[in-house]
N, C-alpha and C positions, 0 to 999 in steps of 0.2 A: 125314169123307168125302173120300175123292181124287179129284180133277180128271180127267177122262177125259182133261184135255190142257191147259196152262199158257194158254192164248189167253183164257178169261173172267178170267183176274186180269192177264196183259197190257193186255189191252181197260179194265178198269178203272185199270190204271195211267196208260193213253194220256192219262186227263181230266186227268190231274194233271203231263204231260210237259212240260219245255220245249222252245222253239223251238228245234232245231238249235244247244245250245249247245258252243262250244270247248273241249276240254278240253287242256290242255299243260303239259310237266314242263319244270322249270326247277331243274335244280344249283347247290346252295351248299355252301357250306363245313359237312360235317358232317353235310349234310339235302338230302334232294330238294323241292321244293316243288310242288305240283297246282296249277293255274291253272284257273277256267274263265273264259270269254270274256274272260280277262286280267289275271282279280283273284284272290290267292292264296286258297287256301278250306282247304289243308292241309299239315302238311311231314311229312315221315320224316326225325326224327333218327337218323343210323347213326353217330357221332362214339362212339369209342372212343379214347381219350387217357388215359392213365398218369403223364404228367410229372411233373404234381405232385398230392399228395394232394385237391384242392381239386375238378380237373379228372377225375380219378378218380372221384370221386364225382357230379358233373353226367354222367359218362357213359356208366354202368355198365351201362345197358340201354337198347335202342333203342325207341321209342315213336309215336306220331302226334299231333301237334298241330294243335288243328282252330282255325281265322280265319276270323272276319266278314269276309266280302268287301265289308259294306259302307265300314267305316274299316282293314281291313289289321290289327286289332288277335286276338290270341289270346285265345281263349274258352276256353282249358284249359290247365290248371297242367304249369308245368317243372321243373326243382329248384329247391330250396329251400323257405322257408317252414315249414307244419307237415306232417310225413311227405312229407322232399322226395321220398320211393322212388314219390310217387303223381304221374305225371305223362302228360297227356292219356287217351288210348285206349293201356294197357300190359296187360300179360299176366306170370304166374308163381302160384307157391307157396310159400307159406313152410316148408313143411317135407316137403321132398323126404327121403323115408327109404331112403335106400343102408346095406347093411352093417351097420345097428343103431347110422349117422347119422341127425341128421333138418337136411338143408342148406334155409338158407334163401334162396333163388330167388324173393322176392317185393321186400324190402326190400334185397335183396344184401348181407345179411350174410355169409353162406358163400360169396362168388362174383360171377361178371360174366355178362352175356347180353351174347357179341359178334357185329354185323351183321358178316359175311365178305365179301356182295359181294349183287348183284341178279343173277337168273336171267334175271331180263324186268323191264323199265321202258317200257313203252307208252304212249300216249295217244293213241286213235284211236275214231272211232265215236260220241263221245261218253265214251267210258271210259276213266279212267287205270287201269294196271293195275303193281303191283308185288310183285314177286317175292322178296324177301328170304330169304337164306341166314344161322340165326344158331348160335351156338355158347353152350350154356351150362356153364361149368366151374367147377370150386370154387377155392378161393383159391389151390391147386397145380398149377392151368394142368389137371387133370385133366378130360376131356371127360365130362361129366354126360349133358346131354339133346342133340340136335340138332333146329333145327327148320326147316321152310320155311313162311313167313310170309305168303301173298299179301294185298293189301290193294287192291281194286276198290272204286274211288270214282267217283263218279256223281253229277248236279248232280241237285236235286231240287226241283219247283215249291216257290213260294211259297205258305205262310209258309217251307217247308222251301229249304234250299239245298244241303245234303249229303247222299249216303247213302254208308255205309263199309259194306260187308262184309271181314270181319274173318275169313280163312278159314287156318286154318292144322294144322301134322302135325309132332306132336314125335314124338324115336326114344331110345329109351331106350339110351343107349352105354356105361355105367359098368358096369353089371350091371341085378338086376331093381329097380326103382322104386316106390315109394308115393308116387302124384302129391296128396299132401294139404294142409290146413291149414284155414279156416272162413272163413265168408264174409266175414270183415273183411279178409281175407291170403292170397288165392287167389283164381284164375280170372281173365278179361278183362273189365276194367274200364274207367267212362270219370271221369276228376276234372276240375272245374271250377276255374280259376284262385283263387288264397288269397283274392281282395279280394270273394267272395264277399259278397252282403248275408245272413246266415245264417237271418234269420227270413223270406223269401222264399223260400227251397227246400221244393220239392212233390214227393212223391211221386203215381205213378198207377198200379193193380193193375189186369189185367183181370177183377176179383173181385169179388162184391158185399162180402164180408168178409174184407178181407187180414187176415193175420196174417204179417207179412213176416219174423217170427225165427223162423217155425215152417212156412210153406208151403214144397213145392216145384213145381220145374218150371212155374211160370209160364209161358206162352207170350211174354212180355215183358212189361216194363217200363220206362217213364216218368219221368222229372226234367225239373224245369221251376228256372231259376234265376236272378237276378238278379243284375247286373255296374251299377251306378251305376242310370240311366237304361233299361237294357234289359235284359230277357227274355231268355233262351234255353232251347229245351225240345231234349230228347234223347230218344228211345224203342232201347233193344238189344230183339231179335227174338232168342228159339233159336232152336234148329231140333233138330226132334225126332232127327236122328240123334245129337246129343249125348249125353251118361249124363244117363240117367237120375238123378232121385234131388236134381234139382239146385238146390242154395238160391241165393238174391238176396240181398248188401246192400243196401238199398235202403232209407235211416232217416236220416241220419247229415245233420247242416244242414251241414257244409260241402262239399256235393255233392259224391259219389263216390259212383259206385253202381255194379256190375254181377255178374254169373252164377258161380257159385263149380260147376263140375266137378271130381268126381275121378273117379281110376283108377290102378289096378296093371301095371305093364306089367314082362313079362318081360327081359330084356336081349334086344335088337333087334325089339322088341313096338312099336308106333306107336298114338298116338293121335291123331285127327283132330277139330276143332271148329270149330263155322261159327256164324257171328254176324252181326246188321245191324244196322247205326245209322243211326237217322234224327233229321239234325241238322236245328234250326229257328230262326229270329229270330221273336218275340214269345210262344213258349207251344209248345206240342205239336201237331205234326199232325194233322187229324181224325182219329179213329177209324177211319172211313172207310177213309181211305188208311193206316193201320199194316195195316189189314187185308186193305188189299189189297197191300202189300209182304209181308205177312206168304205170302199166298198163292201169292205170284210166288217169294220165297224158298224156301218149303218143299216147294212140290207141293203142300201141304195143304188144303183150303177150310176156313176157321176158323168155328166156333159164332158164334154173336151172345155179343155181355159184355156184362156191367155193367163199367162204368169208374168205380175209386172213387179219392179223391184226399184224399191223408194227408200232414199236414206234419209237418214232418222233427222228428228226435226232435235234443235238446241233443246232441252231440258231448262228452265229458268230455274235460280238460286233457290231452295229454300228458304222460306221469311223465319227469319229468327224469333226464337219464342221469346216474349216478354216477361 
């Protein structure tokens, strides 16, 4: 049912608002960093570097990494490790089909995702707000996809500290596109750091009977993960203008999970996807309040759930490369 007007899921956000907190960008080398009331909580790697093969590879596409504001440390994986191509809140596909290729734009085999510059880099109101300009091409400098990237982040009552919206519009510039690949190697995704404790990662369906390799379109989903001594839970929100049709990873113990979209796009065809993360120290946001971001984000007033909670399946080896 729709909202005659966004003010009751306002209103229920209000209980869950912080005090007037600061929000401020701060430039490093490579990455912009969000502050709120002084303490980092996220960076935008845009670092694009060639030199040397090694560097290439740390910086092949640009990502978000999300930080405990309480000790400064990162709660989501960079390169390296196992599938260094999974790092923090990232985005692509593995097999972009141009021409009767299929380029991979997940792992950057076929290609690089390069940041070009920011449209807007704000921090006012409470809101940081950036604008990212990115260029995806294949390994012959050839322009594939184009995107603009915005990333609105926002402090969020405790237990939560973060909310990312994740709003972004690729343009298909090579010719016409097959935006595909399956939910393990597609879509926007968020990965939790390698030192992971593996038998501590939780999944949460708003389902009474998930079937997570076989549902789709979830209204969201849920990871809850452990880093030594602490917790951290995350919930991504669709949002129904997205396609249709759309599966979750969401299984895998060394946390990584999120929304695998696809689509066709004709040469100069665009596609547009909007997402919300709501980040947490000690476990997952109530219910409660998913739901009521959920409502503020979409327009939508969402059903009552059942919330059920599935741990994660073994992760198998990596096959070593020949």
């Amino acid at each position: 049912m729709r909202l005659p007007s966004l003010l009751a899921s306002l209103f229920a956000l209000s209980a869950f608002a912080t005090a007037s907190p600061q929000v401020s960008l701060r430039p490093g080398e490579g990455a912009l960093e969000v502050l709120v009331d002084g303490k980092v909580v996220a960076a935008y790697l845009t670092a694009n570097d060639v030199s040397t093969p090694a560097r290439a590879n740390e910086t092949y596409k640009p990502y978000l990494r999300v930080v405990d504001p309480v000790d400064g440390q990162a709660i989501t994986k960079g390169p390296g490790g196992t599938y260094t191509h999974h790092r923090g809140i990232f985005f692509g596909w593995m097999r972009v089909g141009l021409e009767g290729q299929k380029l991979d734009l997940w792992s950057m085999g076929s290609g690089r995702q390069v940041h070009t510059g920011f449209k807007q880099q704000t921090a006012e109101r409470g809101l940081a707000r950036l604008v990212s300009t990115i260029e995806w091409s294949d390994k012959k400098g050839r322009l594939i996809l184009s995107e603009e990237r915005t990333l609105d982040l926002s402090p969020l009552a405790a237990p939560g500290f973060l909310r990312v919206d994740f709003l972004t519009t690729v343009k298909a510039e090579a010719g016409d596109l097959a935006l595909e690949a399956d939910p393990e190697h597609g879509g926007v995704h968020y990965r939790a750091p390698q030192e992971v404790i593996a038998a501590k990662t939780n999944y949460y369906f708003p389902v009474a009977k998930p079937l997570p390799h076989k549902d789709v379109d979830y209204p969201w989903v849920g990871m809850t993960y452990a880093l030594g001594e602490k917790t951290f839970g995350v919930v991504e929100i669709d949002h129904p203008a997205n396609p249709r049709g759309t599966r979750w990873s969401a299984y895998r113990d060394y946390a990584r999970f999120g929304a695998y979209p696809r689509a066709n796009l004709k040469k100069g065809e665009t596609l547009s996807l909007k997402y919300r993360f709501l980040v947490a120290r000690g476990g997952l946001v109530a219910t409660e309040v998913i739901q009521a971001e959920q409502a503020a984000f979409t327009g939508v007033k969402p059903e009552p759930v059942t919330v059920t909670e599935l741990k994660a399946e073994v992760a198998a080896a990596p096959k070593a490369k020949k």
